[in-house]
C-alpha positions in Angstrom: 39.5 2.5 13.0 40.5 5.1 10.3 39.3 8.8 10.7 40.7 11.5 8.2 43.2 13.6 8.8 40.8 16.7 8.3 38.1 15.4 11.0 41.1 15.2 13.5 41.6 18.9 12.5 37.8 19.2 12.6 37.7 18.3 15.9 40.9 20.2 17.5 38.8 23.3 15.8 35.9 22.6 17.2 37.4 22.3 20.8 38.3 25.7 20.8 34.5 26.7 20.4 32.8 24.5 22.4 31.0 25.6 26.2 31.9 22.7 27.7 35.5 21.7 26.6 36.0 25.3 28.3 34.3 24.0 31.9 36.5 21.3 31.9 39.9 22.8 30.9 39.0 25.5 34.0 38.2 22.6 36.5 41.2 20.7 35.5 43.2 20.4 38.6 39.6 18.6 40.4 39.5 15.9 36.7 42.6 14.1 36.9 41.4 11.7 33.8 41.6 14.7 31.3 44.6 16.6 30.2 45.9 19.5 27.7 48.9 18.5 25.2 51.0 20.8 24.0 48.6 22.2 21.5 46.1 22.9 23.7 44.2 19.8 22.7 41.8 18.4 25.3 42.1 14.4 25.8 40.4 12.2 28.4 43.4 9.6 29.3 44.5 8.5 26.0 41.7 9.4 24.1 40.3 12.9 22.0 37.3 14.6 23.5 35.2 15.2 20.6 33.0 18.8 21.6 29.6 18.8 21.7 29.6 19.5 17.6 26.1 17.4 16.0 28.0 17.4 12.4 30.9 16.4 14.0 29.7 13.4 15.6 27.2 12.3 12.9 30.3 12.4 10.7 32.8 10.5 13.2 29.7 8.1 13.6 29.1 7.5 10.1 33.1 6.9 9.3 33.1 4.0 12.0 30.3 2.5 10.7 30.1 2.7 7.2 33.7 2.6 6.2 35.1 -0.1 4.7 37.5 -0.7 7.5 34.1 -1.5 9.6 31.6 -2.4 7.4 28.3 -1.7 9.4 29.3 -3.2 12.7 26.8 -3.9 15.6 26.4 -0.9 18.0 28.3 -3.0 20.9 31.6 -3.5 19.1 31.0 -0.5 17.4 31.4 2.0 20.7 33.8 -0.4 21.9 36.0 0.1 19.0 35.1 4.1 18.9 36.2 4.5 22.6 39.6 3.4 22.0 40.3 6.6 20.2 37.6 8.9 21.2 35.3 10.4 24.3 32.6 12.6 24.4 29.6 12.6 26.8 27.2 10.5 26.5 29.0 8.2 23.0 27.1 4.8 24.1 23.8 5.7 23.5 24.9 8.1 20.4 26.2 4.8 19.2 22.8 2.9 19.9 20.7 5.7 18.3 23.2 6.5 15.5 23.2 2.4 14.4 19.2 1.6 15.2 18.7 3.6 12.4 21.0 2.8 9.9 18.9 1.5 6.6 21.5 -0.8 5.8 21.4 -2.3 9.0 17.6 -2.3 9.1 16.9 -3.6 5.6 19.6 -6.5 5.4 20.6 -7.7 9.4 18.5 -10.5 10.1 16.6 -10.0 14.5 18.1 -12.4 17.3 15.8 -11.4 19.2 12.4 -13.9 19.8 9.9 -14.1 17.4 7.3 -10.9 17.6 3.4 -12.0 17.9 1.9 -13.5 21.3 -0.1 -16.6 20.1 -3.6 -15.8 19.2 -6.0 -18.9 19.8 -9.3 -20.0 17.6 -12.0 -20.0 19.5 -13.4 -23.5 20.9 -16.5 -24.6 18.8 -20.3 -25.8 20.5 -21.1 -28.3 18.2 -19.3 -31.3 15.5 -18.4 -29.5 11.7 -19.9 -26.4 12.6 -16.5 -24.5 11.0 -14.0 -26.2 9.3 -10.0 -25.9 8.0 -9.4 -27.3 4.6 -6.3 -26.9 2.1 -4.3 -28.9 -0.6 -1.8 -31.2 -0.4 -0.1 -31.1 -3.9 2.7 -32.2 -5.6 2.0 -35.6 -5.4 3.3 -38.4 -7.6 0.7 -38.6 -10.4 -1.5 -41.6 -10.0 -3.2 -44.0 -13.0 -6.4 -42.0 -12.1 -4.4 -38.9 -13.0 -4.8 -37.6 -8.7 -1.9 -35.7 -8.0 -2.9 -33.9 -4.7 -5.0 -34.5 -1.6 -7.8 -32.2 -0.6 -7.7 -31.9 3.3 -11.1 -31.0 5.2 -10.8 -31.0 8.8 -13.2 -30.5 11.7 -12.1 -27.9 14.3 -13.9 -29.1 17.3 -14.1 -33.1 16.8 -10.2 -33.1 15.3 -12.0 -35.8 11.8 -10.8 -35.3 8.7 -11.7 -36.3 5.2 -8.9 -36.5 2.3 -10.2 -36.4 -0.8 -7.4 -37.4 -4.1 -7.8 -34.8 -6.8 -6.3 -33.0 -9.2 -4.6 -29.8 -9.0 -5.9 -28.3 -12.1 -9.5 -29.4 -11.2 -12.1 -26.3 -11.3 -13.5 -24.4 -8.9 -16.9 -26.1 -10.3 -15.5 -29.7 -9.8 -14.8 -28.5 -6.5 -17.5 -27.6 -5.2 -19.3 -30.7 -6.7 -16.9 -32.8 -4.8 -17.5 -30.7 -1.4 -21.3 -31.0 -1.4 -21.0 -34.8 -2.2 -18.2 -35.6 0.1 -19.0 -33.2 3.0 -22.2 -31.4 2.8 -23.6 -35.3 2.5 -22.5 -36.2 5.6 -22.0 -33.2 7.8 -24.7 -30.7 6.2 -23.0 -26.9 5.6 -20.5 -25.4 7.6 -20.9 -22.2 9.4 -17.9 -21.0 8.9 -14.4 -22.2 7.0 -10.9 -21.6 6.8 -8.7 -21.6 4.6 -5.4 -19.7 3.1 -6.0 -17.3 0.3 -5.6 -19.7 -2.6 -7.2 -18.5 -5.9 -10.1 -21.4 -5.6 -11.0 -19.9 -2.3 -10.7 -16.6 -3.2 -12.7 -16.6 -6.4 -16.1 -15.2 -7.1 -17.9 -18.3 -7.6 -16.6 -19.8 -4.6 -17.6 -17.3 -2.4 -20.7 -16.9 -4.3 -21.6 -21.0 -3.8 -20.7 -20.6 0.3 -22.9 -17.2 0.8 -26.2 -18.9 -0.6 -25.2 -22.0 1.6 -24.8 -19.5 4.6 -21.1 -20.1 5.2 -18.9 -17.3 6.0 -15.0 -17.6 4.5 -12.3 -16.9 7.4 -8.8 -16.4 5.5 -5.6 -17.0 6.9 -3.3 -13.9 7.4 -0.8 -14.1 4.5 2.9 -16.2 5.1 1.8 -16.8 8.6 0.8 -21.2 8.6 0.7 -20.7 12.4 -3.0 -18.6 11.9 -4.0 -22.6 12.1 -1.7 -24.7 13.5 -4.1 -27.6 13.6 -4.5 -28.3 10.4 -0.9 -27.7 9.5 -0.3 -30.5 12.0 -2.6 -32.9 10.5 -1.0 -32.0 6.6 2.3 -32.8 8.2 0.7 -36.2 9.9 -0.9 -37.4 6.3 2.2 -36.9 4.7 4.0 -38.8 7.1 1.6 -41.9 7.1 2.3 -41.5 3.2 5.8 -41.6 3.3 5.7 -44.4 5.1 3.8 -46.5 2.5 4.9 -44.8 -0.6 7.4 -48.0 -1.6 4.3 -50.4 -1.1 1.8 -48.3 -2.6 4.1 -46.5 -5.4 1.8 -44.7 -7.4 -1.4 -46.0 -6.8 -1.5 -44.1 -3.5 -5.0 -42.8 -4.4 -6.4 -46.6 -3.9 -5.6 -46.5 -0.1 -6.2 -43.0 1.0 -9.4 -44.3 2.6 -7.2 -46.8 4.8 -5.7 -43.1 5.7 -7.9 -41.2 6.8 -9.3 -44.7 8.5 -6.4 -44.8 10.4 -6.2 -41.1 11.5 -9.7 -40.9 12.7 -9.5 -43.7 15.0 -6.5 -43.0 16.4 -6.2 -41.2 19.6 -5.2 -37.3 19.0 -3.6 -35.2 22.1 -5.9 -32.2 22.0 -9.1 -33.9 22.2 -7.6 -36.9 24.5 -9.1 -39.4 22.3 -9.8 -40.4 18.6 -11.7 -38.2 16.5 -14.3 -40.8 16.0 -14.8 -41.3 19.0 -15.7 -37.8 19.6 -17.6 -37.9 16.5 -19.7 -40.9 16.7 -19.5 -42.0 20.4 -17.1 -44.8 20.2 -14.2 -45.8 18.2 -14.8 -47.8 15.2 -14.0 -51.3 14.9 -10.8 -52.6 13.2 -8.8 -55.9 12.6 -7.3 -55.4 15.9 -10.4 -55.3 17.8 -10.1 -59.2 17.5 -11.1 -59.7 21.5 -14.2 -57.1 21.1 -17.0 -60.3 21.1 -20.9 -58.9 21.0 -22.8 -56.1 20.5 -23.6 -53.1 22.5 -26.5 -51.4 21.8 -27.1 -47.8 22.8 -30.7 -46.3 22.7 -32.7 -43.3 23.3 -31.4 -41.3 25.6 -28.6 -42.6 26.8 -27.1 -42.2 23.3 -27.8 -38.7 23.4 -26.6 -38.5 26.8 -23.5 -40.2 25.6 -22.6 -37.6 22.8 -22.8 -35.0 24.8 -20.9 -35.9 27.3 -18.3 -36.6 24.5 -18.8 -32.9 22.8 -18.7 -31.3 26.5 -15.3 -33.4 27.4 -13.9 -32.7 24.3 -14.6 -28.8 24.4 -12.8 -28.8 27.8 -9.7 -30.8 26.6 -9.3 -28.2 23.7 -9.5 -25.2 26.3 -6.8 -26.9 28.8 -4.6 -27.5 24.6 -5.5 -24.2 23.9 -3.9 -22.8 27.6 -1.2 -24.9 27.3 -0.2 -24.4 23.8 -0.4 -20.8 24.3 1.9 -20.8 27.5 4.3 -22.7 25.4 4.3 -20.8 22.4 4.4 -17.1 24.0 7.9 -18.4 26.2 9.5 -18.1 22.4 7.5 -15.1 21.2 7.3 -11.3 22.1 4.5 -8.7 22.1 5.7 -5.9 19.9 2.8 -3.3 18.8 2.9 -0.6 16.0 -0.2 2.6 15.5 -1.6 3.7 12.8 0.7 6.3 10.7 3.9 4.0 12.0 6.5 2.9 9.6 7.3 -0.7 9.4 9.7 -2.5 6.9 7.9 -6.5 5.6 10.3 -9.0 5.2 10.3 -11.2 2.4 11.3 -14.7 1.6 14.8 -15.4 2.2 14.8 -18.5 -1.0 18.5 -19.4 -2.2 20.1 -19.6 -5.4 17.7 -16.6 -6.3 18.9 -13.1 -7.7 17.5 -10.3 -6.1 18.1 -6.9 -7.3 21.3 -8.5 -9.0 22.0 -9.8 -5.9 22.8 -13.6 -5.6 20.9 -15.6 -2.8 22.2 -14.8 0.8 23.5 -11.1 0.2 20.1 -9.7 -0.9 17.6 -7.8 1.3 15.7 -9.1 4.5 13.1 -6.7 4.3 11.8 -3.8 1.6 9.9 -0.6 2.6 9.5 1.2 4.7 5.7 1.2 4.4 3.0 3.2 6.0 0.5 1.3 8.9 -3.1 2.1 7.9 -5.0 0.6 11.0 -4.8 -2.4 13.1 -7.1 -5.3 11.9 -6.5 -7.4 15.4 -4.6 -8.2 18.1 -1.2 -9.0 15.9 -2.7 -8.0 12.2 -1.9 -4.9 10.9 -3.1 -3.6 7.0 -0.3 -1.8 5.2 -0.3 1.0 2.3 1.1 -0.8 -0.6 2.9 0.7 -3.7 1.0 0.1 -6.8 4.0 -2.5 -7.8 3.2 -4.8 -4.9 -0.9 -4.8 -5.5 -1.2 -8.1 -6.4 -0.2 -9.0 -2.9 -2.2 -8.7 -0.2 -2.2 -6.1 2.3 -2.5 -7.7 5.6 0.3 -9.3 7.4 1.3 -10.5 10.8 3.4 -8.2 13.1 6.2 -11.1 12.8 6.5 -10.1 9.5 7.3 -6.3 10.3 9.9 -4.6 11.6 9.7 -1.2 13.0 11.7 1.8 10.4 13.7 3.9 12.4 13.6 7.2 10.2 16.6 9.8 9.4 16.8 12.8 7.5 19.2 11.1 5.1 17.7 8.0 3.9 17.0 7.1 0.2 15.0 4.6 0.1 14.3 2.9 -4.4 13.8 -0.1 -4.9 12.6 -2.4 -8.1 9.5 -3.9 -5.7 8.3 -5.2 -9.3 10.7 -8.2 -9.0 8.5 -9.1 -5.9 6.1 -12.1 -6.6 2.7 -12.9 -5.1 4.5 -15.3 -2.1 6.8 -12.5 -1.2 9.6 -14.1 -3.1 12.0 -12.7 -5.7 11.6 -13.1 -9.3 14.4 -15.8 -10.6 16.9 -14.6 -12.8 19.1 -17.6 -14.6 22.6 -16.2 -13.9 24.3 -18.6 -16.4 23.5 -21.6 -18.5 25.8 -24.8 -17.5 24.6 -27.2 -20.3 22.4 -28.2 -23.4 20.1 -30.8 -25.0 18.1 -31.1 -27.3 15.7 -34.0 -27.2 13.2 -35.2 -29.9 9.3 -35.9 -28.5 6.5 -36.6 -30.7 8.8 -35.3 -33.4 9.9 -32.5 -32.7 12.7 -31.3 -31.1 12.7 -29.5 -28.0 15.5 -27.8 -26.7 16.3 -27.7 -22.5 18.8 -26.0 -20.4 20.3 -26.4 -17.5 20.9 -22.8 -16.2 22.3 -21.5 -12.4 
């Protein structure tokens, strides 16, 4: 620790000034752990007393923190590097305060402390398809159909899901014909569905199509996947079933998708306890390796009915003992943290490599921008925030793990080029330097590409 030769001065000065350096120098002969030097200089063993002087400590404070010879150091080894050389009543938690709000500290150290947000469960459904997840799976190897990404539709309460191979530039038109042929055809109209806020969902038409069907649109809270963890799940499951045909499929995966969602359906899920057919039809369907299942079984009247609901009412209670149990599990990894309206919070932002930010390569840019204002609180863990007019195109809702709370001083100067933010809450790419060159001929012309860092 380095402190100017003028602040040691300061602080001598200040000694002479100060109520309480005067109490102790009189009770002296009772405080064996503080002395006078030979200029009258009050130390406590081997170390200063710095008097009870706000400028005096802020300026102390900010020298072992933001020098270079300590570099914005944790409050911990901070006070235990300060003490070596200095005391003054109460330095610990002037230490805490002083480094809680530092807006370096705020805006670039990443939390070790657990994830903020309790787990918030969906509610558990009455009845098969009556609300619904869906989403794309894209980037896809192209197939000879031209498919290059999965639409996912899955059932909230019976766990069934269709995948349907399209293409990512298809319409919001196409896919809407595609959804009433595919799902309204066998399951009638949703009451409710949700999705993330892709521009499909989102758009006027769409919206228009599912208000004269009687659906109302539930949208995921922005950068937050976990708002449904089901269907996340069964994304990841698809694309692992894919994976593990790709080399026999190649790229003609579209021509056995139906084997796919085949093969999920009937196959037992942990929520529910069994297979999603099951729950959806009464039974499991029949396949190759049913060889030993000889006969039929015919169920009538009402014992068919009696059947499916005993199914629907199982099922409903398998999901509520999931849904208990997940949430015991997630909320051991997760803390409640709560902010009011008129609160400042900072948002963090995505944390991609190999991307300059502010002219700042990769790892060494920000964490988190703001500080914002809270507006209100839209739930339990949702929280709407007032936006500069640079970061409009994003939208103004975000999870509380998202935010971190802004611990304000007087001195902060907070400017920032939040145009460089992108809709995803990444940074803007800037090509840093080009490493090579070609220039390649196609359809006769030629087309020059670059390989840039």
């Amino acid at each position: 620790l380095r402190v100017e030769p003028d602040l040691i001065s300061r602080i001598q000065e200040a000694q002479k000034e100060d109520n309480e350096f005067w109490t102790i120098v009189e009770n002296l002969d009772k405080q064996v752990e503080f002395r006078l030097d030979d200029d009258n200089i009050l130390w406590q063993d081997t170390r200063l007393v710095v008097p009870n002087d706000v400028s005096l400590k802020e300026a102390l404070l900010t020298e072992a923190h933001n020098s270079p010879f300590s570099i914005y150091l944790g409050s911990t080894k901070m006070y235990h590097d300060l003490k070596q050389h200095f005391w003054w009543s109460g330095m610990k938690r002037d230490v805490a305060t002083f480094v809680s709000r530092c807006l370096v500290c705020q805006q670039f150290k990443i939390e070790h402390q657990r994830a903020s947000g309790l787990l918030q469960p969906l509610d558990i459904l009455v009845w098969k398809w009556e609300e619904i997840s869906m989403d794309f799976v894209t980037g896809l190897p192209r197939t000879q159909r031209r498919h290059d990404a999965i639409w996912v539709v899955v059932d909230r309460l019976t766990k069934s899901a269709h995948f349907l191979p399209i293409r990512k530039d298809y319409s919001v038109s196409r896919l809407a014909k595609i959804f009433q042929q595919e799902i309204v055809r066998l399951h009638g109209t949703p009451s409710a569905i949700v999705s993330d806020r892709d521009p499909r969902f989102a758009s006027r038409f769409w919206k228009g199509l599912q208000k004269a069907w009687g659906t109302r649109l539930k949208f995921s809270t922005a950068f937050h996947p976990q708002t449904d963890g089901q269907f996340e799940r069964t994304i990841q499951t698809l694309e692992d079933m894919l994976r593990s045909y790709a080399l026999e499929w190649t790229c003609n995966w579209d021509d056995y998708i139906c084997l796919v969602e085949f093969s999920y359906n009937n196959s037992w899920h942990a929520s529910i306890k069994c297979a999603p057919f099951e729950m959806l039809y009464g039974r499991k369907c029949r396949a190759p390796i049913c060889w030993d299942q000889v006969g039929e079984r015919v169920i009538e009247g009402p014992e068919m009915i009696e059947v499916t609901n005993a199914k629907v009412a199982a099922a409903r209670e398998k999901l509520k003992e999931a849904r208990t149990r997940q949430k015991s599990y997630a909320d051991k990894h997760h803390r409640s943290l709560e902010f009011q309206p008129g609160d400042h919070v900072f948002l963090k932002v995505s944390p991609a490599h190999g991307v300059r930010r502010f002219g700042i390569k990769g790892k060494l840019s920000p964490c988190f921008i703001g500080p914002f204002e809270i507006l209100d609180r839209v739930g339990d863990v949702l929280y709407r925030l007032a936006l500069p007019p640079q970061l409009s195109h994003v939208h103004n809702v975000f999870h509380v793990s998202l935010l971190r709370g802004y611990k304000y001083h007087p001195f902060h100067v907070i400017s920032y080029p939040l145009d460089q933010i992108r809709t995803d809450l990444s940074y803007v790419e800037e090509p840093e330097a080009i490493l090579d060159r070609q220039d390649r001929v196609m359809r006769k012309k030629t087309i020059p590409f670059v390989k840039i860092l």
